[in-house]
Wavefront OBJ file of the C-alpha trace (Angstrom):
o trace
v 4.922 -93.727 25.466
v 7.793 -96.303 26.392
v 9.312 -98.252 24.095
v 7.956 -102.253 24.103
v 9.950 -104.936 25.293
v 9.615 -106.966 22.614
v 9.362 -104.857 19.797
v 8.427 -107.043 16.942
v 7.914 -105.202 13.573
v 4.160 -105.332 13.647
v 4.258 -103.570 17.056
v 6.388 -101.086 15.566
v 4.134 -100.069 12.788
v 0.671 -100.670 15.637
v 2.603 -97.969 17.849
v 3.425 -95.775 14.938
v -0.440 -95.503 14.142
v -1.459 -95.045 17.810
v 0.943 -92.268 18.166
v -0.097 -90.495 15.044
v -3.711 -90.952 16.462
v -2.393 -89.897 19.886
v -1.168 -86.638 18.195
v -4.591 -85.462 17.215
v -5.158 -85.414 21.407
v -2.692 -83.060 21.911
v -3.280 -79.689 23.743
v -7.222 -80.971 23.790
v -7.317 -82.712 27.018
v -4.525 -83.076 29.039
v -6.273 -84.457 32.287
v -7.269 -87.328 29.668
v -3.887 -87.741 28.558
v -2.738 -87.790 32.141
v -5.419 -90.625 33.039
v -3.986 -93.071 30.290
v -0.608 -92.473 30.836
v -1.439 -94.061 34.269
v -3.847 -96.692 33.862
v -1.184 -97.907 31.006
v 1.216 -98.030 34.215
v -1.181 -100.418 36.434
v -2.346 -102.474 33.258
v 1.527 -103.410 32.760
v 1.947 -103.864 35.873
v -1.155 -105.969 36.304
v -0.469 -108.089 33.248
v 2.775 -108.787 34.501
v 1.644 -110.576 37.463
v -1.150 -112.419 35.633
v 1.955 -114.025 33.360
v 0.869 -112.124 30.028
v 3.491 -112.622 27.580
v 6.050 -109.426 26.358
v 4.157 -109.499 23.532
v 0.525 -109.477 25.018
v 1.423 -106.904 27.095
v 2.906 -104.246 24.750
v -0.195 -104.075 22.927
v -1.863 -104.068 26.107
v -0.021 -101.274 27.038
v -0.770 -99.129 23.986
v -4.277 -100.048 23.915
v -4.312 -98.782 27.699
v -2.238 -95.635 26.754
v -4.690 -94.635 24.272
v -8.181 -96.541 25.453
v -9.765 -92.790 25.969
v -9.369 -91.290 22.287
v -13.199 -91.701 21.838
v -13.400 -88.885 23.869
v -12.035 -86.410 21.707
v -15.638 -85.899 20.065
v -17.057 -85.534 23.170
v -17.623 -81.627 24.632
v -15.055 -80.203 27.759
v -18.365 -79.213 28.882
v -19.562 -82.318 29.208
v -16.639 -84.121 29.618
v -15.557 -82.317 32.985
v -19.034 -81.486 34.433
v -18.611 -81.255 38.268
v -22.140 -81.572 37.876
v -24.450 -84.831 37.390
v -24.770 -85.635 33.812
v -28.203 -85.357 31.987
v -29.202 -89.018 30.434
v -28.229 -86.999 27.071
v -24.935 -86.216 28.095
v -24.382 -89.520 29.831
v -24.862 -91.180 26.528
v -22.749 -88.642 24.527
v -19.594 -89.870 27.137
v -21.108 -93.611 26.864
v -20.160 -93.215 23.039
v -16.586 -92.801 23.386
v -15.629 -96.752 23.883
v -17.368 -97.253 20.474
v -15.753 -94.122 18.397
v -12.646 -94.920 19.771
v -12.752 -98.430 18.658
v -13.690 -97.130 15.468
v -10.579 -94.801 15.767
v -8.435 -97.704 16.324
v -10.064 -99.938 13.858
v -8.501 -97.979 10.749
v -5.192 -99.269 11.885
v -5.914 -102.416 10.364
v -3.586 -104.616 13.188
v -3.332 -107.734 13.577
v -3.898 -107.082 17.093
v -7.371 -106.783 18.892
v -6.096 -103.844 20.075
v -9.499 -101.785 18.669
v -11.629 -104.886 20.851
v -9.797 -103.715 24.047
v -10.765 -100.024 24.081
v -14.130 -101.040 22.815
v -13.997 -103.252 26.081
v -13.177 -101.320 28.568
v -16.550 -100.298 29.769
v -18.046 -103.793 29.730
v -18.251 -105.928 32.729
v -18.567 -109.510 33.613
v -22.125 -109.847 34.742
v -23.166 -108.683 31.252
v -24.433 -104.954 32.610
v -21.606 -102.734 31.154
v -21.398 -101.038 27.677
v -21.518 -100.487 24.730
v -22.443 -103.942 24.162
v -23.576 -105.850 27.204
v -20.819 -108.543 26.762
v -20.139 -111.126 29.753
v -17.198 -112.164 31.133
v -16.647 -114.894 28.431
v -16.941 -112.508 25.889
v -14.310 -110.464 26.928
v -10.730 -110.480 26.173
v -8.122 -110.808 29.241
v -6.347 -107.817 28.035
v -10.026 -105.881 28.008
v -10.565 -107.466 31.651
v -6.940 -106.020 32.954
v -7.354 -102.628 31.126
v -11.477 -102.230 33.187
v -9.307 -103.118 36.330
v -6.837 -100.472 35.823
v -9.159 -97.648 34.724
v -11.625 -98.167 37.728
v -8.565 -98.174 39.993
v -7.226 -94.701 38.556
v -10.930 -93.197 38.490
v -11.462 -94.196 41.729
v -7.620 -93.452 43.150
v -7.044 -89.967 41.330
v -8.452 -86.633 42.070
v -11.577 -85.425 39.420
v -13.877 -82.750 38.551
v -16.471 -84.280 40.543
v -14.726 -86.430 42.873
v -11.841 -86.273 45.737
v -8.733 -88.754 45.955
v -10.291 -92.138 47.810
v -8.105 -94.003 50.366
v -6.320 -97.415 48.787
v -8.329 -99.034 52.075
v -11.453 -97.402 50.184
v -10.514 -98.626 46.951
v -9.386 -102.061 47.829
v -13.491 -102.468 49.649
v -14.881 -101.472 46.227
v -12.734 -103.710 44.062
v -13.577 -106.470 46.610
v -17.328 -105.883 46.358
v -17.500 -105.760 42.788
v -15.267 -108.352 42.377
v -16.430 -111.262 39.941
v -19.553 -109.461 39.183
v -18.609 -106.207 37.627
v -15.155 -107.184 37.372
v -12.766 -109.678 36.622
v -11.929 -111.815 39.672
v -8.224 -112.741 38.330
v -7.586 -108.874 37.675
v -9.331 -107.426 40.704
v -6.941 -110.092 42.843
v -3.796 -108.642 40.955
v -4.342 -105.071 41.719
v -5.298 -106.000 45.306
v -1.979 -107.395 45.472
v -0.557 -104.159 43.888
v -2.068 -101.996 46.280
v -1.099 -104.170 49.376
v 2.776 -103.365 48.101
v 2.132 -100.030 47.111
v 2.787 -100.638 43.544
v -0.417 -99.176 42.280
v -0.112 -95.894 43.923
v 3.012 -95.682 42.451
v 1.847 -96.474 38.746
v -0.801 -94.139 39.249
v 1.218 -91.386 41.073
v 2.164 -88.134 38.757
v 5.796 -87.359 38.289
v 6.774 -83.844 41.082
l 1 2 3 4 5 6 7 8 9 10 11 12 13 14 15 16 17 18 19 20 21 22 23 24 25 26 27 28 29 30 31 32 33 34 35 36 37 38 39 40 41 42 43 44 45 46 47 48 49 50 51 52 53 54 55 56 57 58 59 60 61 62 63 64 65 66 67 68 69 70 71 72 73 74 75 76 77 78 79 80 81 82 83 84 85 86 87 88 89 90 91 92 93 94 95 96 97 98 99 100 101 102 103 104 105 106 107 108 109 110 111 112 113 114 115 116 117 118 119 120 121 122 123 124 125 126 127 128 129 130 131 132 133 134 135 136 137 138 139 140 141 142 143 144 145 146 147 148 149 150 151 152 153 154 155 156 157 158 159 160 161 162 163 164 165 166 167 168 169 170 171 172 173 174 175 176 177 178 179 180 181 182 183 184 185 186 187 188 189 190 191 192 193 194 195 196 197 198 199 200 201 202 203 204 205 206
C-alpha cells in the first residue's frame, strides 16, 4: 500500500495495524486483494475531486485498501460461486461488512475508519446492509468507497460476470444515482470515466 501524503503519526500507527491485519489475507484470496488494491485507486482518485483533505483521504484510502477483510471467514466456495447464491450463502457474504468492521474496530483509531468498511454496503435510500442506514447516516468517505467498489465490480472481470463497457457502467451509475448511491460520488466517477481515469485506477499492472 502507498505511503500517505500526509503522514501524521496517528496514520502511521492506523496503517501499521491495517497492514498487520492485511497480512493475515495473504496467499488466501488474491482476486480479493486485487479488488481493493483498485477500488483504493478510484476512491483516491474520487476523493480528490470531491476536495477531501490529505488527511481524509489517506484513511480513506486504507479503509478502501482493506474494506474486504470480512471476507476472510467467508468459504472460496462460496465466495467465488459462478453459481447463484442460496439465501444461506448470500447472508454468509452479507456478513463480511460487519466482521470486518469488527476486524478494524480492535485498532482502536481515532479514525472512523472501522464505520467506512462497515458502510460500504449501505445505500442512500435506506435499502443496503448491514444496517439499513440512509444517506444522512452515512459518512462521505463510506459514500466514495460504495462508489468505487460498484464501479470495480461492475468494470472488472468475475467468477460470475464478464468485463461491462464504461458506456454500460456510466447508464448504471446514472440510474442508481441518488437512490442507491451518492449523487456527489456517482457525478465524480462519471467524470473519471469520461477522462479515462477510472479505467486506469482500476486497470491491473502487464
Amino acid at each position: 500500500m502507498p505511503a500517505s501524503e500526509h503522514e501524521l503519526p496517528e496514520i502511521r500507527e492506523l496503517r501499521k495495524g491495517v497492514e498487520r491485519l492485511r497480512s493475515l489475507a495473504v496467499g488466501r484470496d488474491p482476486r480479493t486483494g486485487a479488488h481493493e488494491r483498485r477500488v483504493a485507486r478510484l476512491a483516491t482518485s474520487l476523493a480528490r475531486l470531491l476536495g477531501l483533505t490529505p488527511l481524509r483521504i489517506a484513511v480513506l484510502e486504507l479503509a478502501a485498501g482493506i474494506h474486504d477483510i470480512g471476507k476472510l471467514q467467508v468459504p472460496p466456495a462460496i465466495l467465488h460461486k459462478a453459481a447463484p447464491l442460496t439465501d444461506e450463502e448470500r447472508e454468509i457474504v452479507r456478513g463480511h461488512a460487519r466482521r470486518g468492521y469488527e476486524a478494524l474496530a480492535l485498532l482502536r483509531s481515532p479514525f472512523p475508519i472501522a464505520d467506512f468498511v462497515h458502510q460500504h454496503h449501505e445505500r442512500v435510500d435506506g435499502r443496503g446492509y448491514p444496517r439499513g442506514l440512509t444517506g444522512r447516516d452515512l459518512h462521505v468517505e463510506s459514500k466514495i468507497l460504495t462508489v468505487a467498489d460498484v464501479y470495480d465490480a461492475m468494470a472488472s472481470r468475475r467468477s460470475y460476470q464478464d468485463v461491462r463497457s464504461d458506456e454500460d457502467v456510466a447508464a448504471e451509475l446514472r440510474r442508481v444515482r441518488g437512490t442507491q448511491l451518492d449523487e456527489a460520488a456517482v457525478d465524480a466517477c462519471l467524470h473519471l470515466i469520461g477522462t479515462g481515469e477510472a479505467a486506469r485506477c482500476v486497470a491491473e499492472p502487464a
